[in-house]
PANUPA-538890 format. One line per 4 residues: number of its first residue (from 0); their letters; for each residue x, y, z of N, C-alpha, C. Coordinates in steps of 0.02 Angstrom, whole numbers. Each point is the difference from the previous one (the first is absolute). Layout:
NUM) A) X Y Z X Y Z X Y Z ~ ...
This chain:
0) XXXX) -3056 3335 193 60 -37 19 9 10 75 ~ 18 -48 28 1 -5 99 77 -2 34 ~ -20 30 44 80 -29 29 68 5 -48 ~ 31 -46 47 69 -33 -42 22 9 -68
4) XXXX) -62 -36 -25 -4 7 -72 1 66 -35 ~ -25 40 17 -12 62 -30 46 60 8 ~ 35 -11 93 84 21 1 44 -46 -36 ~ 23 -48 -33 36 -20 -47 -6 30 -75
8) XXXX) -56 -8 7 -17 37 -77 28 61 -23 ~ -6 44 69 31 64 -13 61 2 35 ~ 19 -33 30 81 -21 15 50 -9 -65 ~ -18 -46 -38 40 -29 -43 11 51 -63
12) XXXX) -28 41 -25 16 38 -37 27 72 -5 ~ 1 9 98 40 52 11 62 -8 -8 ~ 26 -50 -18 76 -29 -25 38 51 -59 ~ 44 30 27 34 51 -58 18 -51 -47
16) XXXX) -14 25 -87 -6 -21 -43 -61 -52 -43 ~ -41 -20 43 -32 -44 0 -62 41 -46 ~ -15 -43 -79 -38 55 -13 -62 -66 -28 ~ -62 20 -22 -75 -33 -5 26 -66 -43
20) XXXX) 61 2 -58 12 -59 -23 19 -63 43 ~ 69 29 39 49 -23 39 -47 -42 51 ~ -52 44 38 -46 -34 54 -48 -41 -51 ~ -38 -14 -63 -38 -30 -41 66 -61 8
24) XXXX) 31 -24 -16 46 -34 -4 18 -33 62 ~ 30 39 61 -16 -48 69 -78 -27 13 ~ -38 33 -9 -74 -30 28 -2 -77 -56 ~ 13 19 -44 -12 -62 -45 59 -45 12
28) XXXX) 56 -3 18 39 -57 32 -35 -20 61 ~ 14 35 64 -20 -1 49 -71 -9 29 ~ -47 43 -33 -61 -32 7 -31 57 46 ~ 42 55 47 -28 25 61 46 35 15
32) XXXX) -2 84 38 43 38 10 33 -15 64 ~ -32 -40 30 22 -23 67 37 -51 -15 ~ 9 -34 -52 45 -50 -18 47 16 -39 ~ 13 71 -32 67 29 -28 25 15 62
36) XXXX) -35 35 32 29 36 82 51 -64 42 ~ -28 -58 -12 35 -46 25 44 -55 -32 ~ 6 19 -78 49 -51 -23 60 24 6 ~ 45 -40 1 70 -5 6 40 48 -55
40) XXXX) 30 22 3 45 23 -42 22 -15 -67 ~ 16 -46 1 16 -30 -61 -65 -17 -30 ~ -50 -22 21 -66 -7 -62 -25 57 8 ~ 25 66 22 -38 51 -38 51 38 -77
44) XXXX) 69 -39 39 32 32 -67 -7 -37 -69 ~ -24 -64 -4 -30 -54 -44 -49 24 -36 ~ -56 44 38 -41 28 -58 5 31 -43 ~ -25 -14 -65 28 48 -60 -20 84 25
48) XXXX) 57 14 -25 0 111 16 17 5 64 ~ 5 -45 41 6 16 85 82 -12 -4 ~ 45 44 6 65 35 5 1 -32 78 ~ 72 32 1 41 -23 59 -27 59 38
52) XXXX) 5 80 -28 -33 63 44 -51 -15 12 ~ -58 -9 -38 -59 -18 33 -31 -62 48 ~ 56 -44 -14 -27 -64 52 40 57 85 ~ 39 36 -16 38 13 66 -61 63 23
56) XXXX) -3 33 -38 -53 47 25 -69 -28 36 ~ -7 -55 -20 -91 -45 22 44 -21 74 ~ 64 -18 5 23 -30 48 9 47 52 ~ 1 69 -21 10 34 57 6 67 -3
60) XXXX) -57 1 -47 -4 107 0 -91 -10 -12 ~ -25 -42 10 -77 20 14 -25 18 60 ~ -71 40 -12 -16 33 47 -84 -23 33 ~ 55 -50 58 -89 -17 18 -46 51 37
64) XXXX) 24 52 44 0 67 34 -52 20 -59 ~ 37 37 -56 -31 11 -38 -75 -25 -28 ~ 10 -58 1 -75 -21 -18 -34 -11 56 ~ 14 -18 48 -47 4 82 -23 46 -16
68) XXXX) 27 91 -11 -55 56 18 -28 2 -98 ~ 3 -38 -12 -51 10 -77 -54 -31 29 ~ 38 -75 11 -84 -43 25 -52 53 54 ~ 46 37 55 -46 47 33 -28 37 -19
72) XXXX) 9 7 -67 -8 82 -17 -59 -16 -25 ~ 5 -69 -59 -81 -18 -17 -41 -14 21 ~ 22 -44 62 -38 -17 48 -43 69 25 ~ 20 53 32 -16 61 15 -59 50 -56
76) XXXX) 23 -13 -79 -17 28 -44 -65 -37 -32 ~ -13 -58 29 -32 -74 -29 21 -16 -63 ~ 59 21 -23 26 -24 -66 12 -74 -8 ~ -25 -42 -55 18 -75 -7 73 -10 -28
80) XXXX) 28 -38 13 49 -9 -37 -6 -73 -40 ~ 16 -8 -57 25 -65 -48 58 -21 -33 ~ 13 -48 7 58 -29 -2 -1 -40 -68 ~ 57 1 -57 3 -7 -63 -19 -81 10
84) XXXX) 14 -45 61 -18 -82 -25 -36 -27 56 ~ -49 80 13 -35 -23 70 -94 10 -62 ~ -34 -6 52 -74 -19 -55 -25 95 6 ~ -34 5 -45 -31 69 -1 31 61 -53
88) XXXX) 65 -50 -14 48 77 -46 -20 -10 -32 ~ -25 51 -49 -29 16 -50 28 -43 -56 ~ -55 -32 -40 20 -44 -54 68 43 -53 ~ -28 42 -31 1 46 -45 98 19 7
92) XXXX) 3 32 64 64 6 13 37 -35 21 ~ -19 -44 25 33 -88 13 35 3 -89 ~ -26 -7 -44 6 -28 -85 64 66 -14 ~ -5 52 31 61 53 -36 61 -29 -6
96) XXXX) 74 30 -19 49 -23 5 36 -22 56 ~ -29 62 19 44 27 86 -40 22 45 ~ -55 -38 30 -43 1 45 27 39 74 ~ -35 40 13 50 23 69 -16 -56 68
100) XXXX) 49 1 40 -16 -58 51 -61 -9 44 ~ -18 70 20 -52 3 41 -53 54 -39 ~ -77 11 -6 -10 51 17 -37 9 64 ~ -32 73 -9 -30 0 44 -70 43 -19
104) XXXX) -40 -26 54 -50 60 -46 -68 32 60 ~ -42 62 -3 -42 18 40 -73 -28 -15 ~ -2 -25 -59 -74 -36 -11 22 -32 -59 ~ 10 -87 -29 2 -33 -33 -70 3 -55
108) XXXX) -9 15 -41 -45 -28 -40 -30 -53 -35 ~ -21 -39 4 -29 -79 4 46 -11 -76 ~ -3 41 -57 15 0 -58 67 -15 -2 ~ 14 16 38 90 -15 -5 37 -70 40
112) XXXX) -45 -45 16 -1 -62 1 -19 -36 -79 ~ -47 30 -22 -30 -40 -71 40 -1 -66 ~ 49 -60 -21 35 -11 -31 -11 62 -78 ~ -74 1 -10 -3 42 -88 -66 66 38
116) XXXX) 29 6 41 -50 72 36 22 34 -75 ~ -47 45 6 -11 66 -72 33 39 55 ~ 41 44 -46 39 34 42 47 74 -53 ~ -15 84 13 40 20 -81 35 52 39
120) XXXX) 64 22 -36 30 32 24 13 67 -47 ~ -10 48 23 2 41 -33 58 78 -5 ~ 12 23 -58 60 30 -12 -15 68 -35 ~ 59 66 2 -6 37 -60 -32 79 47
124) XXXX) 34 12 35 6 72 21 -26 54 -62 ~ -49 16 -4 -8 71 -16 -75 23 -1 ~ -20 64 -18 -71 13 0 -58 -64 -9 ~ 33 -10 -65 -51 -64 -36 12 -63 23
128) XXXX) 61 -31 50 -2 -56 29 -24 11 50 ~ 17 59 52 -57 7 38 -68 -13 1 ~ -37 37 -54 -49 -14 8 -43 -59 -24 ~ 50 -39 -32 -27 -71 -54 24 -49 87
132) XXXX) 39 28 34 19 -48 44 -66 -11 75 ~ -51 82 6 -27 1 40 -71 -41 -38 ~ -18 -1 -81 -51 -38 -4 14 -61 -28 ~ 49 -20 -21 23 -63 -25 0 -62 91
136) XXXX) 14 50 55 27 -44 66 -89 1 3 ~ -46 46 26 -55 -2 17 -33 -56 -55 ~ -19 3 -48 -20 -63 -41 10 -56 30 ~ 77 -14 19 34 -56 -6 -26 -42 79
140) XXXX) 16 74 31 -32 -39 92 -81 5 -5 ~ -29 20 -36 -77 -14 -7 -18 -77 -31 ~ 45 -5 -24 -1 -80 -57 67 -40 55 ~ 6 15 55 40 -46 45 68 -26 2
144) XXXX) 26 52 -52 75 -25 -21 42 40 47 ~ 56 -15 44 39 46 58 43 32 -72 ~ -8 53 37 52 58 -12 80 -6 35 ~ 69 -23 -54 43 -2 45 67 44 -6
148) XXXX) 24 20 37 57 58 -23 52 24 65 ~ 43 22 -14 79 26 38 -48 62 29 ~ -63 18 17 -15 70 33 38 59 -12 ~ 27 2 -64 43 56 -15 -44 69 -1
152) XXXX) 16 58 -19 -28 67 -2 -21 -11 -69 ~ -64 27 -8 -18 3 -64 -63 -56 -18 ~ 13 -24 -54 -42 -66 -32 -13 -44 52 ~ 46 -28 33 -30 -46 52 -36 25 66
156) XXXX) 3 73 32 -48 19 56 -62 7 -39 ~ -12 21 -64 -53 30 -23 -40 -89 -11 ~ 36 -29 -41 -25 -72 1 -42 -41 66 ~ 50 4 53 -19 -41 47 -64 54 47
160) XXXX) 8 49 0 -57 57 23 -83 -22 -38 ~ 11 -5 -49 -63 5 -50 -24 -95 10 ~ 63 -41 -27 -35 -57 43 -9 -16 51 ~ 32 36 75 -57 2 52 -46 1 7
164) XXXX) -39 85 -57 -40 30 13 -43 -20 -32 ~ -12 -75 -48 -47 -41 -32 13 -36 47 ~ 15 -7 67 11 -77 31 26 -55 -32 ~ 52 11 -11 32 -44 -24 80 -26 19
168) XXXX) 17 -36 -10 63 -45 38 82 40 -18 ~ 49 22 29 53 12 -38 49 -26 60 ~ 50 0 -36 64 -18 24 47 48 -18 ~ 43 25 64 64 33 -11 46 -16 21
172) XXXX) 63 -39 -54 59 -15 10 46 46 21 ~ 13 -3 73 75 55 28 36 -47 -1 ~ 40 22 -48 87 -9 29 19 28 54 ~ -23 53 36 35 29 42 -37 -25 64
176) XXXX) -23 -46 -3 -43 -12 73 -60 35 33 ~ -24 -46 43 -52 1 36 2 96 52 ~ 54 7 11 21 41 60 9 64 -45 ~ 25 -8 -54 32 65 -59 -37 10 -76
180) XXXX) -61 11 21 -30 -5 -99 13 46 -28 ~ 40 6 -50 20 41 -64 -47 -6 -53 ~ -24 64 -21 37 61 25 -29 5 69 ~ 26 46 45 -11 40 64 -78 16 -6
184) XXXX) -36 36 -41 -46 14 -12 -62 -54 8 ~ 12 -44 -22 -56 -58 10 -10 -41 75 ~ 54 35 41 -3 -34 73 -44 38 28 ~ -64 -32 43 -42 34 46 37 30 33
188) XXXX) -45 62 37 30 22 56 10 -25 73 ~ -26 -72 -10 -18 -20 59 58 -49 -2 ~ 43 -22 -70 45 -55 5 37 -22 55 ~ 16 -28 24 20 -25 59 93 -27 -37
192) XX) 69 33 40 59 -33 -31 11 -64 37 ~ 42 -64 -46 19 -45 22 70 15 75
């Protein structure tokens, strides 16, 4: 995502209250975050779920500041960013309920463009999920299926470790961002903060 476009993107959802439905809902009236940013008042309070607080908050508690030093930060980090109705977001999470607006990511995997990519996620903390999780993932990235998971402690480091270590594809969903991976533990030492 370039320019303009890609500070709107992360403009518009720094809006207090504004949550992945609320913005699913302007993009689909509006069409473009740069075009909620600029409608009028009254047609943002027209959209269904868009309140009188939240059309006032888009009007004037976002933070373009804020997203200028994100865009720097990826820019700096070579992080991509994607935008929920820009091309490249992942099919898969595009289809959830509540798609988040942007992500972002340090290496995209071709797979996560491909509408029915093989793809398993795996669960179940203990000795025996551990270890069903380090040869169940290795199988799975030997036979080409990404490994995908929250990088939590436990089942999912042991998972995504072992399908590395067949060469194989994984994905780790942070909630906590590019700058903060939770747990603490899974951040290189070399991480660089936003």
């Amino acid at each position: 995502m370039e320019g303009d476009t890609a500070r709107h993107a992360l403009t518009l959802p720094s809006a207090p209250g504004l949550g992945p439905s609320s913005y699913r809902a302007l993009i689909s009236h509006f069409g473009s975050p740069e075009s909620v940013l600029e409608a009028p008042f009254d047609a943002l309070c027209a959209v269904e779920g868009i309140g009188l607080e939240t059309a006032q908050a888009i009007r004037s508690q976002v933070d373009s500041d804020w997203a200028s030093r994100q865009l720097d930060a990826c820019k700096r980090l070579q992080v991509q960013l994607l935008h929920l109705s820009g091309p490249g977001y992942p099919h898969l999470l595009r289809q959830t309920y509540a798609p988040p607006p942007s992500c972002s990511f340090s290496a995209i995997p071709p797979s996560l463009s491909v509408p029915r990519s093989p793809s398993s996620a795996l669960e179940r903390n203990s000795p025996y999920g551990k270890d069903s999780a380090r040869q169940l993932a290795g199988g799975l990235a030997r036979a080409g299926v990404v490994v995908v998971s929250g990088l939590a402690l436990g089942i999912d480091g042991h998972a995504h470790r072992r399908a590395l270590a067949a060469s194989g594809g994984t994905v780790a969903v942070l909630g906590s961002g590019l700058d903060r991976p939770t747990p603490p533990s899974h951040r290189p030492s070399t991480t660089r903060s936003f």
